[in-house]
C-alpha positions as CSV (number, residue, x, y, z in Angstrom):
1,X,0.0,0.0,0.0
2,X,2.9,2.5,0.0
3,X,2.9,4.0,-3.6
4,X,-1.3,4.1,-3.4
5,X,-2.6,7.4,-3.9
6,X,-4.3,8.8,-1.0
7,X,-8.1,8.4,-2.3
8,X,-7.1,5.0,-2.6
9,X,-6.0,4.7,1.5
10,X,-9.2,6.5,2.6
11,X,-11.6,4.5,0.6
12,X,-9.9,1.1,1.8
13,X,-9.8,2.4,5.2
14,X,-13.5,3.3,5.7
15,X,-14.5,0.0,3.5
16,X,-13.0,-1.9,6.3
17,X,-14.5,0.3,9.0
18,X,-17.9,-0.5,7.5
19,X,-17.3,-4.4,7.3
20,X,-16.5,-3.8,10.8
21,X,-12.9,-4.1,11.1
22,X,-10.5,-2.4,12.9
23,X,-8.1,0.2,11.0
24,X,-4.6,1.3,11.9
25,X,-2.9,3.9,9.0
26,X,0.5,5.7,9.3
27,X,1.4,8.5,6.6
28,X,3.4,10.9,7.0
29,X,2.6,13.8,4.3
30,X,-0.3,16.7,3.9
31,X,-2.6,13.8,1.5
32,X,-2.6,11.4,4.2
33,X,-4.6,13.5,6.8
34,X,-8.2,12.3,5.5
35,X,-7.0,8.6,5.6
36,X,-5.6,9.0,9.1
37,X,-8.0,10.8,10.6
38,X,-10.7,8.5,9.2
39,X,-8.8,5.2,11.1
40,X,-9.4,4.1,14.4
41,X,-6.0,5.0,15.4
42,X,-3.9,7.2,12.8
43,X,-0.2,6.7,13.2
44,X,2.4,10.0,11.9
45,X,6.3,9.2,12.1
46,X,8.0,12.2,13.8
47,X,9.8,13.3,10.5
48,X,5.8,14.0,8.9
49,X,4.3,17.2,8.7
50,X,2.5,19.0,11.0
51,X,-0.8,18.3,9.2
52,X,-0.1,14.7,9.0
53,X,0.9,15.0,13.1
54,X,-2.3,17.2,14.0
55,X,-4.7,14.4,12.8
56,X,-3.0,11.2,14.1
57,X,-3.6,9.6,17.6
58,X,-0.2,8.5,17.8
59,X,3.1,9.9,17.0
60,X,6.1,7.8,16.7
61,X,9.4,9.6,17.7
62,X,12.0,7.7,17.0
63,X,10.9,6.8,13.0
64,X,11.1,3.2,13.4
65,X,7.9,1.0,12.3
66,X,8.9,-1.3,14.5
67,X,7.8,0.9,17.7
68,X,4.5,0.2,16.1
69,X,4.9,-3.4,16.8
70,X,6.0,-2.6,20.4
71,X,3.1,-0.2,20.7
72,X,0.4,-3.3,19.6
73,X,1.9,-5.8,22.2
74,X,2.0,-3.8,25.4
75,X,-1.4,-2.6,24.5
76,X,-2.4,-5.9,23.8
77,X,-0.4,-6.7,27.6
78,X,-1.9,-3.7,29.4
79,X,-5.5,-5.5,28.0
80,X,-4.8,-8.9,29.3
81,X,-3.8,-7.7,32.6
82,X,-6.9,-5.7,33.3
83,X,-8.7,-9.0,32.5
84,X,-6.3,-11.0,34.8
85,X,-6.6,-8.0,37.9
86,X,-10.9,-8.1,37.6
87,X,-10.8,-11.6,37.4
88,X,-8.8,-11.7,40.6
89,X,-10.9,-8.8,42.0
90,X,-14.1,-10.6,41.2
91,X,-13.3,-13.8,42.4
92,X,-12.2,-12.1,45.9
93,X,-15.3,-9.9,46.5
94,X,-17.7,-12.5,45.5
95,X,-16.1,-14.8,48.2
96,X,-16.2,-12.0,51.0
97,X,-19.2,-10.9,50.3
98,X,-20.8,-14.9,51.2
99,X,-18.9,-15.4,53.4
100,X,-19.8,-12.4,55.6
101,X,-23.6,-13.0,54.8
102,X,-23.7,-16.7,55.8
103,X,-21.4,-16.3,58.6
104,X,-23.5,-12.6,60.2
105,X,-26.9,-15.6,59.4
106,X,-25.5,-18.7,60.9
107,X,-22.9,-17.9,63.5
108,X,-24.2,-14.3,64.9
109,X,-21.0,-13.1,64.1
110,X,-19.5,-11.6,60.9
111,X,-16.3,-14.0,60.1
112,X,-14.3,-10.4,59.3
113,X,-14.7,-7.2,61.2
114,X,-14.1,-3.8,59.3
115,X,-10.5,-3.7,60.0
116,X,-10.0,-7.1,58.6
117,X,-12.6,-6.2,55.8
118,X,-10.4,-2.6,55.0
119,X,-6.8,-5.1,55.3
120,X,-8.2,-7.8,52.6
121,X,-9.4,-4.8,50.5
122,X,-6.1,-3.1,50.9
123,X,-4.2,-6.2,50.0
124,X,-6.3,-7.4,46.7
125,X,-6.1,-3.7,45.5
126,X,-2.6,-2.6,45.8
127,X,-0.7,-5.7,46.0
128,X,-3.1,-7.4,43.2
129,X,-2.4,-4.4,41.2
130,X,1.0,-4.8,41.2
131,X,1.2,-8.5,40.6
132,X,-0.7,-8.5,37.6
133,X,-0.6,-5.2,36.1
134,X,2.6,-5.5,35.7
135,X,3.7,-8.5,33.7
136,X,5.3,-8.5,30.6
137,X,3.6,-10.0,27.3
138,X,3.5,-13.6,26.5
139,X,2.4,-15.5,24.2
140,X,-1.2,-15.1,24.8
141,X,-1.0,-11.5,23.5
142,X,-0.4,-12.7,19.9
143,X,-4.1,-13.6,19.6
144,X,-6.1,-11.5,17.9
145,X,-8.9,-9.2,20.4
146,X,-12.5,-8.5,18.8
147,X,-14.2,-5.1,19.2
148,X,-17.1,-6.8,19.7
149,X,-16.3,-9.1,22.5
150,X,-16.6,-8.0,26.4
151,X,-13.9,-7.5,28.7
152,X,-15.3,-10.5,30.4
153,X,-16.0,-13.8,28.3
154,X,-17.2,-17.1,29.6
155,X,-13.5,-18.3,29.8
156,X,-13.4,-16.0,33.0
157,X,-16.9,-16.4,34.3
158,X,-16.0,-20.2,34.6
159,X,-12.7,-19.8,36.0
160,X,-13.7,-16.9,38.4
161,X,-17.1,-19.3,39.9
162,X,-14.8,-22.3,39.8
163,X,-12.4,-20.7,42.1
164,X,-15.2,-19.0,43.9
165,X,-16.9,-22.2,45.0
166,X,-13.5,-24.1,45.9
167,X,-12.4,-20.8,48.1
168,X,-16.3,-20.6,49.8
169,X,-15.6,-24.8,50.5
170,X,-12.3,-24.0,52.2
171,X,-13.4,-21.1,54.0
172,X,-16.8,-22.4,55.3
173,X,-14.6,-25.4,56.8
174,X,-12.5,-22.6,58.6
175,X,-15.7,-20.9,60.2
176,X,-17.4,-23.7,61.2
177,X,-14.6,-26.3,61.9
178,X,-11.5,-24.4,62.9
179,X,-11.9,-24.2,66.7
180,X,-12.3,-27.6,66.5
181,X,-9.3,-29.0,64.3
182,X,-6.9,-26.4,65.5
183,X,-7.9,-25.2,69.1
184,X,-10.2,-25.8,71.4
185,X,-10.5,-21.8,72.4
186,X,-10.7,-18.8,69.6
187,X,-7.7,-16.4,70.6
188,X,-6.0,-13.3,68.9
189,X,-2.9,-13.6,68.2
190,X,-2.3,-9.8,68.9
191,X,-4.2,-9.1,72.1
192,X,-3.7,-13.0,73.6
193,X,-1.3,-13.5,76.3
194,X,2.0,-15.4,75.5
195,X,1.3,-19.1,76.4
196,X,3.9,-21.5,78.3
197,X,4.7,-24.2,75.9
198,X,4.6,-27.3,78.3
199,X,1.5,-25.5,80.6
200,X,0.0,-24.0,78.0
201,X,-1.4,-21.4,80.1
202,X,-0.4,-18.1,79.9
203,X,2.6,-16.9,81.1
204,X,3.3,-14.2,83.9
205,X,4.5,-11.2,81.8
206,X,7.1,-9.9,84.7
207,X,8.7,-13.7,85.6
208,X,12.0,-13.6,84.4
């Protein structure tokens, strides 16, 4: 498509927009404006004109087409990683959220108080964030993402109920069994008094 003309770009760029398809177009010179303002994402080297810069979305500096490349797949990463962090963020909330019902109906006695609540919030935002915004492309990223599909597809509604339900199994034996196959007594471990270890009772905080 280099030596085409530009009425030649513009009408192969909205034919493909009217079929539905997604359009990219660099250019660099005065004809190219329609073409690239006409695209989903116009794309102007750094060495174009000003016209050519002034109706593109993206401007590459260094004039190498292969920061285009570079541009798709972290894109494409940044994508795959918001699905990975509301999958994770999904999963979590749905399993708090039971669990603090059922246990506030069954037991009298929400499982997590607010500090707890505001600690596992704390933790699945931040560190969750981190862990997954972050990575680098794969493999994965080489597949081809439609317009038309939602940021959440039936892959992750399976995975995020499968890992609901096993997390809701392991945490409803904790609330309801724990006392029982750990210790006989609930106790925090920040306000509980140190224990003797052959006694087990707790120990006098000024013996020496």
């Amino acid at each position: 498509m280099a030596r085409t003309t530009s009425e030649d770009k513009f009408v192969l760029v909205a034919g493909t927009k009217i079929r539905g398809g997604l359009v990219a177009v660099t250019g660099d010179s005065i004809t190219d404006a329609e073409s690239l303002q006409k695209a989903d994402v116009g794309i102007c080297m750094g060495s174009g004109c000003e016209v050519a810069k002034d109706n593109s979305d993206l401007i590459i500096m260094d004039n190498d087409f292969y920061s285009i490349y570079r541009s798709i797949k972290w894109g494409k990463a940044i994508y795959v990683n918001i699905r990975k962090f509301i999958q994770f963020q999904l999963t979590i909330n749905i399993v708090i959220c039971f669990i603090t019902v059922l246990g506030g109906c069954t037991i009298g006695r929400t499982p997590l108080n607010i500090i707890q609540m505001l600690w596992v919030n704390l933790i699945m935002d931040v560190l969750g964030a981190i862990a997954l915004g972050t990575e680098s492309p794969g493999d994965e990223i080489v597949s081809r993402i439609s317009r038309k599909e939602g940021i959440i597809n039936g892959i992750m509604w399976r995975q995020i109920l499968c890992m609901a339900i096993y997390q809701v199994v392991v945490m409803l034996i904790f609330m309801y069994f724990g006392e029982m196959m750990m210790f006989k007594k609930s106790f925090n471990l920040v306000t509980a008094k140190l224990r003797d270890p052959e006694t087990a009772e707790p120990e006098n905080p000024l013996k020496l």
